[in-house]
TIRO-2110 file (N, C-alpha, C; in Angstrom, 1 decimal):
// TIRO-2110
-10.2, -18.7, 4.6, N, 1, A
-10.1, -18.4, 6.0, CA, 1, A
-9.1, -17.3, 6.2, C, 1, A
-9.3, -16.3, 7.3, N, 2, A
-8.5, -15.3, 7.4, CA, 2, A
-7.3, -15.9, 8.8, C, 2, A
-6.6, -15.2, 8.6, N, 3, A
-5.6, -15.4, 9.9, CA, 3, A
-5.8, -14.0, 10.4, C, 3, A
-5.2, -13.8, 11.8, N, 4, A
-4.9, -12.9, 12.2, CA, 4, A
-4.1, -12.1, 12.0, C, 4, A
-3.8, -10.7, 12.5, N, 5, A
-2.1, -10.3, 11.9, CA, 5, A
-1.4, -9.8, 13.2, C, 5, A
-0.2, -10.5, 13.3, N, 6, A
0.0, -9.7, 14.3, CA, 6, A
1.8, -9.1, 13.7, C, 6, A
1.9, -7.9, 14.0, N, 7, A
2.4, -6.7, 13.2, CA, 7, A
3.8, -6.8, 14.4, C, 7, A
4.8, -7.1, 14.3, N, 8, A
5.6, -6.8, 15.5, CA, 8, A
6.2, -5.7, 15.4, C, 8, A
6.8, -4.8, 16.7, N, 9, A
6.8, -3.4, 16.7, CA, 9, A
7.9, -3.5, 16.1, C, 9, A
9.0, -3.9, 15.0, N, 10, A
10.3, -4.1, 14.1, CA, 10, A
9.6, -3.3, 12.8, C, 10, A
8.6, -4.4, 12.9, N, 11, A
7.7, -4.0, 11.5, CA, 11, A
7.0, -3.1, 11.2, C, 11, A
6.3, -2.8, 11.9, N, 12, A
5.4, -1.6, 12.1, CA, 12, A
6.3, 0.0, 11.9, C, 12, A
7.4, -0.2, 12.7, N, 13, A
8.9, 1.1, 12.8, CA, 13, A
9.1, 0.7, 11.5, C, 13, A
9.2, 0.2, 10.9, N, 14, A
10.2, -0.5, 9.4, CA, 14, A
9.6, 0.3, 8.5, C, 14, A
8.1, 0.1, 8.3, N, 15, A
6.9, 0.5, 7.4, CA, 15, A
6.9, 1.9, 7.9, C, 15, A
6.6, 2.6, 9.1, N, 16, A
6.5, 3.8, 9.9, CA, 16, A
7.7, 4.8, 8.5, C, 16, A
8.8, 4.4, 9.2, N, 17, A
9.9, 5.0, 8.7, CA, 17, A
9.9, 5.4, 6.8, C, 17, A
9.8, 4.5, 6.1, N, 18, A
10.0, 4.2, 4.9, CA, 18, A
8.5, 4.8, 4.7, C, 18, A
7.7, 5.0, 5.1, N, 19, A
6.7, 5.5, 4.3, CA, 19, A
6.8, 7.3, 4.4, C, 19, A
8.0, 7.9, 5.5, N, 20, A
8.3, 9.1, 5.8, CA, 20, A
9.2, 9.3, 5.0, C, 20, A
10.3, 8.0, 4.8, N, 21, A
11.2, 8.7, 3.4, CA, 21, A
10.7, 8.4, 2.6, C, 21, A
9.3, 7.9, 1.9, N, 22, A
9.1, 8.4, 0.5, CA, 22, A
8.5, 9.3, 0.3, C, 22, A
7.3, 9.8, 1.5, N, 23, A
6.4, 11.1, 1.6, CA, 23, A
7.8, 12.3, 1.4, C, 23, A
8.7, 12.3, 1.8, N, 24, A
9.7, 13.6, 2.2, CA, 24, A
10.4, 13.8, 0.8, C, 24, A
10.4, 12.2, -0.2, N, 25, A
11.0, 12.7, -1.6, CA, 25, A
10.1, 12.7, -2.4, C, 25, A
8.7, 12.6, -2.0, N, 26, A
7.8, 12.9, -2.9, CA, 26, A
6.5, 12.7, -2.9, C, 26, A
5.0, 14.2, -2.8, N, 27, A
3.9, 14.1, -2.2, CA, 27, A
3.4, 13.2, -2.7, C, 27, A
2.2, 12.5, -1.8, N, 28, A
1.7, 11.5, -1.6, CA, 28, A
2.6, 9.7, -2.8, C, 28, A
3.6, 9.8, -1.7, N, 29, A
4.3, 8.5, -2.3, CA, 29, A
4.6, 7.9, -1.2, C, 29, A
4.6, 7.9, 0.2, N, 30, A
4.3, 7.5, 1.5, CA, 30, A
3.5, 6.7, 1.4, C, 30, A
2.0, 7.7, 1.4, N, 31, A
0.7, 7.3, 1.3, CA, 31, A
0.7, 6.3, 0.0, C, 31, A
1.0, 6.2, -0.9, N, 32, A
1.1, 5.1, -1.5, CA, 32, A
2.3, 3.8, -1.3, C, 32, A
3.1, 4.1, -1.0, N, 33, A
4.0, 2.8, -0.5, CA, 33, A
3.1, 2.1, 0.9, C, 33, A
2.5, 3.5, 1.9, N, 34, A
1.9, 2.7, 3.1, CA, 34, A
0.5, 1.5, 2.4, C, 34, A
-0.5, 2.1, 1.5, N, 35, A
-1.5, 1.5, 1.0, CA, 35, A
-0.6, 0.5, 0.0, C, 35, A
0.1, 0.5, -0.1, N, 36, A
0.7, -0.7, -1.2, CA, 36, A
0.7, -2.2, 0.0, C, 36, A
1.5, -1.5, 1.1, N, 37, A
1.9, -2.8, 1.9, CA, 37, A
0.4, -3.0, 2.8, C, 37, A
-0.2, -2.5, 2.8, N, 38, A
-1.7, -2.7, 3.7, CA, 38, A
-2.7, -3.6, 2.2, C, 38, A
-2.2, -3.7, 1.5, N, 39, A
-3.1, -4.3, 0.4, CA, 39, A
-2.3, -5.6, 0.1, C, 39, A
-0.8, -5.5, 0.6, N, 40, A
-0.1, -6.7, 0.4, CA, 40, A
-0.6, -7.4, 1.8, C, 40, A
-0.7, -6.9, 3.1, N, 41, A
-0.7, -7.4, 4.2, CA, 41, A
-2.5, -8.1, 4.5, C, 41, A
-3.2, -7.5, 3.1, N, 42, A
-4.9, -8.4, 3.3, CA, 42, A
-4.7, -9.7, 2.6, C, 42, A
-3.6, -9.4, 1.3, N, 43, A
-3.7, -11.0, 0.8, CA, 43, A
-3.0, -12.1, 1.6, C, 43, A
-1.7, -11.6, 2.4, N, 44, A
-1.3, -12.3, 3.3, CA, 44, A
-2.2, -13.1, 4.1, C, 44, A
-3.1, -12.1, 4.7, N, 45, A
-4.1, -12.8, 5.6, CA, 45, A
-4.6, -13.4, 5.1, C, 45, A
-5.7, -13.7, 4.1, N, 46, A
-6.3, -14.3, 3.3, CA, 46, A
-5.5, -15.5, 2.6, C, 46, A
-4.4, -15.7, 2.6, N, 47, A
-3.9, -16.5, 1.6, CA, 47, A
-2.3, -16.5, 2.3, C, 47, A
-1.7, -16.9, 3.4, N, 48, A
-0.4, -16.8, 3.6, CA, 48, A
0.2, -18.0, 3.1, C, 48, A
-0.5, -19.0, 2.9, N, 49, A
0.4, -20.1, 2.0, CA, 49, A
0.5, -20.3, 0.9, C, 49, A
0.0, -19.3, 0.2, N, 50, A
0.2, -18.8, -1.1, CA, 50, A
1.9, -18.7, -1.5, C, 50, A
2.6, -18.3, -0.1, N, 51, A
4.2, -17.7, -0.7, CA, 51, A
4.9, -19.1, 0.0, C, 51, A
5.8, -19.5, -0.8, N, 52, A
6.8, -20.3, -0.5, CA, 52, A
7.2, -19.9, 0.7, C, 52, A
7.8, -21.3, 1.7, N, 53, A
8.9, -20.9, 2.7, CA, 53, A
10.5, -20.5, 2.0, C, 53, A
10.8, -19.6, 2.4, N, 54, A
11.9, -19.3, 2.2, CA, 54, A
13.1, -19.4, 3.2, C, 54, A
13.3, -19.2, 4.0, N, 55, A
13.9, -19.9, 5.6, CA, 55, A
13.4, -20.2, 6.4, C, 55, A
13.6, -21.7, 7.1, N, 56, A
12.9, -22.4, 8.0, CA, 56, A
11.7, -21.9, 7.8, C, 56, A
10.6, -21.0, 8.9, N, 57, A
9.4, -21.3, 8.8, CA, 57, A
9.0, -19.5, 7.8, C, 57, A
10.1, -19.3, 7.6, N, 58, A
9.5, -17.6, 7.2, CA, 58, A
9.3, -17.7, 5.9, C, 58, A
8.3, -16.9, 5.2, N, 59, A
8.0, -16.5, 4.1, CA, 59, A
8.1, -15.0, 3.9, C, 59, A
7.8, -14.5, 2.5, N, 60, A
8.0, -13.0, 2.0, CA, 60, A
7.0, -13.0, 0.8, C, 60, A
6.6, -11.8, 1.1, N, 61, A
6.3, -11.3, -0.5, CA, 61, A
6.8, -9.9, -0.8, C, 61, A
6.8, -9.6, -2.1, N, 62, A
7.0, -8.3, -2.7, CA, 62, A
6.1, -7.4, -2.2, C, 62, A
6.6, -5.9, -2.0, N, 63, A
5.7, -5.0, -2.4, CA, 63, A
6.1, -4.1, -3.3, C, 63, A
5.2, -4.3, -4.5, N, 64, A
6.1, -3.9, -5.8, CA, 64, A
5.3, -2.5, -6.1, C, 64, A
5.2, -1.4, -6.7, N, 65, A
6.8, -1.6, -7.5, CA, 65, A
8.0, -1.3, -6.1, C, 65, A
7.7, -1.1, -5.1, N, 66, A
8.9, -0.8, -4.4, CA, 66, A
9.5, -1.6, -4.3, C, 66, A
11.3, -1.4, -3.4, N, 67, A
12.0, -2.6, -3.5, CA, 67, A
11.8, -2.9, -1.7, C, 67, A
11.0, -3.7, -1.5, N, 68, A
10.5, -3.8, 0.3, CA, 68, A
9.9, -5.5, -0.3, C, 68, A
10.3, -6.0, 1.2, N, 69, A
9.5, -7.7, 0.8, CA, 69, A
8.9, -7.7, 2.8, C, 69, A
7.9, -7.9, 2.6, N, 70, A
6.9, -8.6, 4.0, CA, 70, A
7.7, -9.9, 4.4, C, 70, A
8.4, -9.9, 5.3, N, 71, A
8.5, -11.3, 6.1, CA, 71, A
7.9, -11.8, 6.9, C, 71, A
7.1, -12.5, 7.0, N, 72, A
6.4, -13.0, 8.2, CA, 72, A
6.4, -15.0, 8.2, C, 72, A
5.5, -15.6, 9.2, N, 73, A
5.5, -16.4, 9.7, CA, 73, A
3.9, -16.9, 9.9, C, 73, A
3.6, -17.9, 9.7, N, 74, A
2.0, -18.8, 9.7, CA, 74, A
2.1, -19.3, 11.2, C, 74, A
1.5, -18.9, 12.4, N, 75, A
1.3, -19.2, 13.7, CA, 75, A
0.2, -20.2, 13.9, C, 75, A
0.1, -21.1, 13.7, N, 76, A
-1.4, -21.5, 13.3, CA, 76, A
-1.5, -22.7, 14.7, C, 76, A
-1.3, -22.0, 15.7, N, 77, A
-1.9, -22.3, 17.1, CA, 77, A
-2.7, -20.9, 17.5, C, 77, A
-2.1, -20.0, 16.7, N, 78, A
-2.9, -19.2, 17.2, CA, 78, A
-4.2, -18.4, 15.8, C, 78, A
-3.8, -19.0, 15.2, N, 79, A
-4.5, -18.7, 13.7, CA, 79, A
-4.0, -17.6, 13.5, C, 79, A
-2.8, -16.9, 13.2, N, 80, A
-2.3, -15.6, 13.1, CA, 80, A
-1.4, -15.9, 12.1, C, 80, A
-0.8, -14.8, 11.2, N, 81, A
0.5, -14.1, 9.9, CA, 81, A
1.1, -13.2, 11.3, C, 81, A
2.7, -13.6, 11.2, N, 82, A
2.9, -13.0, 12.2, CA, 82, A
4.3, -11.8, 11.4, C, 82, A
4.1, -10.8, 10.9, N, 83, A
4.6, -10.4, 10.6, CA, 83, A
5.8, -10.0, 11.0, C, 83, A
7.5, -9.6, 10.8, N, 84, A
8.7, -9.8, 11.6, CA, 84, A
9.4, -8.6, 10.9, C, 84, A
8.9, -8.3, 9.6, N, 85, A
10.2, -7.6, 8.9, CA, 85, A
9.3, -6.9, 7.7, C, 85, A
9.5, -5.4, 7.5, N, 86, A
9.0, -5.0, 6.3, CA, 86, A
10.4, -4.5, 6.0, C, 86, A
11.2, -5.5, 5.0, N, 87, A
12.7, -5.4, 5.2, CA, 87, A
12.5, -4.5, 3.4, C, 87, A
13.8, -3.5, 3.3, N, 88, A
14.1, -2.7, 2.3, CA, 88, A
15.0, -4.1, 1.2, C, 88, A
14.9, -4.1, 0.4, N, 89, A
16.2, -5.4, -0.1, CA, 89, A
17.2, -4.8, -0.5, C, 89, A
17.4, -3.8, -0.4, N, 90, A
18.9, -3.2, -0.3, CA, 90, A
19.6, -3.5, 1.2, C, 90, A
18.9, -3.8, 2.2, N, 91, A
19.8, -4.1, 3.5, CA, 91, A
20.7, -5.5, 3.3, C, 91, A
21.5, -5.0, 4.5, N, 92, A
22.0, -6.7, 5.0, CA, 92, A
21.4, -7.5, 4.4, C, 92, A
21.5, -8.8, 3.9, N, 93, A
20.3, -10.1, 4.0, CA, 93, A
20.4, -10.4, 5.0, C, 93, A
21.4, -10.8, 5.8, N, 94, A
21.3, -11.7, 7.2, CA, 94, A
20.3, -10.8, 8.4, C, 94, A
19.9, -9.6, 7.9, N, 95, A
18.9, -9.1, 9.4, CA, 95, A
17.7, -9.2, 9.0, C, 95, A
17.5, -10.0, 7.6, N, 96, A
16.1, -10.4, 7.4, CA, 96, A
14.8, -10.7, 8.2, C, 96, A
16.2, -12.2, 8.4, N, 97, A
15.2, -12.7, 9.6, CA, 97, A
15.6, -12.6, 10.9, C, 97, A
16.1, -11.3, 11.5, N, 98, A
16.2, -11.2, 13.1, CA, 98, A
15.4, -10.2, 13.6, C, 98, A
END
């Protein structure tokens, strides 16, 4: 069964940004970091309970090889992956989940 995705505008700027600093240090590596996390964000849909909870209700996966992890959330009143953070893992940890 698919879920929906809903993309919150944190996440979207998060991914936005990061795929402009890798296009800027190197052609088409944007374009690959953006298709990396759009290939992570189908199996999400497809499969969000595949990843462990990691705090309270949030889970993560890798998007490898980069160092970035998907944070999101199982909404399942609304049948949706509700996506919160395409966090870098060099940040803060604590702004993971805000």
């Amino acid at each position: 069964m698919n879920y929906d995705l809903i993309l919150t505008e944190e996440a979207d700027q998060e991914w936005q940004e990061a795929s402009l600093y890798y296009e800027l240090r190197q052609k088409d590596l944007g374009e690959r970091f953006s298709s990396e996390v759009a290939n992570r964000l189908n199996y999400i849909q497809s499969f969000p309970e595949h990843f462990q909870k990691r705090k309270k209700e949030y889970r993560y996966a890798t998007v490898l090889p980069f160092p970035f992890v998907i944070i999101f959330r199982i909404d399942k009143t609304k049948n949706a992956v509700v996506v919160v953070s395409v966090f870098h893992t060099k940040r803060k940890p604590k702004r993971k989940y805000s």
